[in-house]
Each structure stands twice: as C-alpha cells, then as structure tokens.
N, C-alpha and C positions, 0 to 999 in steps of 0.2 A: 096395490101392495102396501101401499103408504099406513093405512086404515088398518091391517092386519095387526093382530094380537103375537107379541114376540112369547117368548117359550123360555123362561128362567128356571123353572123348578129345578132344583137341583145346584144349582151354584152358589155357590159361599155367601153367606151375608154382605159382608164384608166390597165383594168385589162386582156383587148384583149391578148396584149402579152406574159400573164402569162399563160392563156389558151390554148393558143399557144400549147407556150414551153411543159407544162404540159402533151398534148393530145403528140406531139410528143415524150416525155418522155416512154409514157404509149404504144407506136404502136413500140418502140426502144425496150423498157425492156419485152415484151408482143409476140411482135412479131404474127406469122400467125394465134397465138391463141385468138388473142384481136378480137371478135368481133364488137365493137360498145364501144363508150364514149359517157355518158350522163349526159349533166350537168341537174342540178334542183336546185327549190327555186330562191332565187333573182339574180342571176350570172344568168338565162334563161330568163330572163323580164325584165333584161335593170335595176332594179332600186339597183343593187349593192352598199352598202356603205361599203366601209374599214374599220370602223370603228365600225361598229356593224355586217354585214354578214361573212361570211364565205361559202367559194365555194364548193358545195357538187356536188357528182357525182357518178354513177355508170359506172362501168367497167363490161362489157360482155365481159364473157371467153367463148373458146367453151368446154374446159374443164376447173377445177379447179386445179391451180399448184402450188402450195405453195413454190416452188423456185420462180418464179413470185412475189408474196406476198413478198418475202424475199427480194428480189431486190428491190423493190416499196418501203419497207420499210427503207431503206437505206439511200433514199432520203427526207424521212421525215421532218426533220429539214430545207431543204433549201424548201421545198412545204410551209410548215409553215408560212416562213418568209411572204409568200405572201397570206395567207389566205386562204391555199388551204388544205381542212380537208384529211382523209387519204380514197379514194373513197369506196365504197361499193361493192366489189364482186360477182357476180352473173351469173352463165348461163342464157341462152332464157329457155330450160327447167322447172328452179329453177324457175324464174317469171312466168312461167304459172301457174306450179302446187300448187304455194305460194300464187296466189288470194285472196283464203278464209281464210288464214293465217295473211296475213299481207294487210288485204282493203286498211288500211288508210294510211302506208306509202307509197302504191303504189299508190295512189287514189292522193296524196300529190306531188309524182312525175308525174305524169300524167298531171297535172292541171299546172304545172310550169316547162318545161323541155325542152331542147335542144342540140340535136344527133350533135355532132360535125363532127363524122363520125362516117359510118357503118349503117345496116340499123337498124330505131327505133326499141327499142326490148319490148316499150310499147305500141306502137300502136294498139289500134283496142281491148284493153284489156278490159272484162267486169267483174264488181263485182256484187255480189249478194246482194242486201238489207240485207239478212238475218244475214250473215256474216258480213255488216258494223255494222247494230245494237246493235252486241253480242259483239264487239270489242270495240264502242264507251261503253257501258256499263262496260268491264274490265277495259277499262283504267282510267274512272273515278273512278268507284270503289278501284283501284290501288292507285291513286292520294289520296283518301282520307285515305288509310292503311300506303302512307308515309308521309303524313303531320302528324298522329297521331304516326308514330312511330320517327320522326323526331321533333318533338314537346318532345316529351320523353328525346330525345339525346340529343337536347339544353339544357338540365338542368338547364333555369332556363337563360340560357344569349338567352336573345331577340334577341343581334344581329345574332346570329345563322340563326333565324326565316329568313331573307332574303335566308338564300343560300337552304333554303326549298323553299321558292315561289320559287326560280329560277327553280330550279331542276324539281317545278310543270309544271311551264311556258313552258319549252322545248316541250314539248308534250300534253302541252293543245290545243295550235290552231290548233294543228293537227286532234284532237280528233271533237274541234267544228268545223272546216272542214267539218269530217265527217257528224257531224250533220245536216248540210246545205246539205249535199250532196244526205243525205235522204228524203230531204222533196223540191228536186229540183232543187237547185245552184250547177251546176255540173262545175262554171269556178272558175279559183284560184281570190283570194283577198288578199289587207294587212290587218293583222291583227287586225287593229281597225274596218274594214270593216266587218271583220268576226264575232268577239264580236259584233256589231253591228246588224248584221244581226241574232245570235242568241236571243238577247235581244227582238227584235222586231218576233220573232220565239214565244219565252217563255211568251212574255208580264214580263219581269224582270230584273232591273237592275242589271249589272254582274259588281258593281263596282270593286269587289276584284280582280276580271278576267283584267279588264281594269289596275290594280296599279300594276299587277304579270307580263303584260307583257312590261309594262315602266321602262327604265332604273332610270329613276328622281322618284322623291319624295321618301315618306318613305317609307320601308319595314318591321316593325315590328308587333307587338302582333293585335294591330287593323285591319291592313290589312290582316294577317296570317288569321283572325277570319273571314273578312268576303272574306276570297277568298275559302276557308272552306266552308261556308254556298254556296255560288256560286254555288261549286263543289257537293256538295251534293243535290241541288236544280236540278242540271243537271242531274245527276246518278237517281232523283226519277223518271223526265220526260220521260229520255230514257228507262228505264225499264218498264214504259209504253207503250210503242211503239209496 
C-alpha cells in the first residue's frame, strides 16, 4: 500500500498538498489496516474555498482500532490549521450494511467524492427509495423539533436565533439532496442549485431555506419564521410520497 500512487486530480491547487500530506499521515498511522481514503463534498470537485469549506473524508479500516483513532487524534490541531475536519471511520462492511441506515449521507458522499487511494469503497452502492423517503422525513421532522426547542432556549435574545438556522442549515441540503434524488437527480450540485431545484420540484419559494444557507444578511426572528414554514412545508410534501 505504501508504494501506491495517491489520486489528486481534481483538488484545488492550493489545498493539493495538504491532502497530500494528510493521506500519507493516515497510510503512516493506519498502516496495512487503512483500506482506502475518501475525500467528499467540495475538496472532490475542484470548487474548495478556505474560507468557507472544510475537507471531509472517510477512512476505510479493515478492522476498527481505536489506538488508530487515538493516534489520528493527536494530530488534530495541526489537521485543523488547514481545514481538514477529523475523517469518518468506517469498514467496507459497516457501509454496506448502513444503506438503509444512513441514505442520505452516503447518497451525499457518493454524488461528490474522491478515492485518493485504495479501492472505492462506494462504488457501485444502491439505496432503496423506501429508506431515502423515511429518512428525508425524520430529518425534517427533527429540524423542526429543534428550531422549537431552540426557539425555547433563546429566551427571548434573537440573536440566539441565528446559531439555530446554522445548526438547521448543516443538514438541510443534504436532506433536499435527498429529495431531488427521489424524484430523479441522482448528480451532486451547489446548494443554491439544489434549493432551486426543490422550489421548482414543490412549485414554492424556500426563501427561508435560501437566507439559512448564506453566510450574509440577517439571521433573526423573520427568517427563524419563515425557514420554519419552509421546513415544515417540506416534511408535509414528503410525507406524502
């Protein structure tokens, strides 16, 4: 494995030799047990910004070693500095049997990812409609249990309200991802792409959806309200499905 030729094409100039260094890190501290490094999201499709992404990635073990982890973990702080979050864990196993578990973050790596080394450990992987359905469904439904319990805990300071849209944000276009992925757009997009693509889905404007996932303008009580209605306009759709 060691001798093996890693797999950059496609990543930002810029961040090439972070990824580098990183996989070689991971194949040092891992050793004969590191099956595969997989990046995904924007660090796989070239449109990496520093300034807002962060490099996500799964590690294929052939078993689970939690000295492994403990070593990885070491290194934290200098991965950090360079935007590189702490990867995701995973036998080939775990990912098959986890399908109907986890659609949509596999369905999410799937649509934007790149095997640096090792063979892909998502190729060729099929989800069930039935299980993206039931999952797009929890999550919104989730989303709308913590804007109302997160609405509670603000007690009342607005500015609160933003670090709840954030917290929505993270796992909303993953969710309408999904959405799109039921009704036929099985390739990844940016996110304006995506709320777009559901609006013209639903026939309904998802302003809320649109201001939750922009870093600018405001984020208080009027947007809180209608990224709310947004989310709950989605959860009635999908429930119908």
């Amino acid at each position: 494995m060691n001798g093996e030729t890693m797999r950059l094409e496609g990543i930002a100039e810029h961040m090439r030799p972070h990824a580098r260094d990183f996989a070689a890190l991971v194949r040092r501290l891992g050793g004969e047990n590191v099956g595969s490094l997989t990046l995904f999201g924007a660090i796989a499709i070239g449109v990496f910004d520093a300034a807002r992404h962060t490099l996500h990635s799964v590690v294929e073990l052939g078993t689970i070693d939690l000295d492994f982890l403990r070593r990885l973990a070491g290194e934290g702080l200098g991965l950090g500095k360079h935007r590189i979050a702490a990867p995701l864990i995973m036998t080939r196993a775990y990912i098959a049997a986890s399908r109907d578990t986890f659609p949509l973050e596999f369905i999410e790596i799937s649509q934007a990812r790149l095997t640096v080394f090792g063979d892909d450990p998502f190729a060729g992987l099929v989800f069930d409609d039935v299980h993206v359905r039931l999952q797009c469904e929890r999550e919104l439904k989730s989303m709308l249990i913590g804007m109302r319990q997160g609405l509670l805990n603000a007690a009342g300071r607005d500015p609160q309200l933003a670090t709840v849209e954030a917290a929505v944000a993270q796992g909303m276009i993953r969710t309408l991802r999904g959405m799109l992925w039921l009704r036929g757009t099985k390739s990844a997009a940016p996110a304006d792409q995506v709320i777009a693509g559901i609006e013209k889905l639903t026939g309904r404007r998802l302003d809320g959806m649109r201001s939750a996932a922009s870093t600018a303008g405001p984020h208080g009580w009027p947007q809180f309200q209608s990224l709310y209605r947004d989310i709950e306009s989605l959860a009635e759709t999908v429930n119908g499905w």
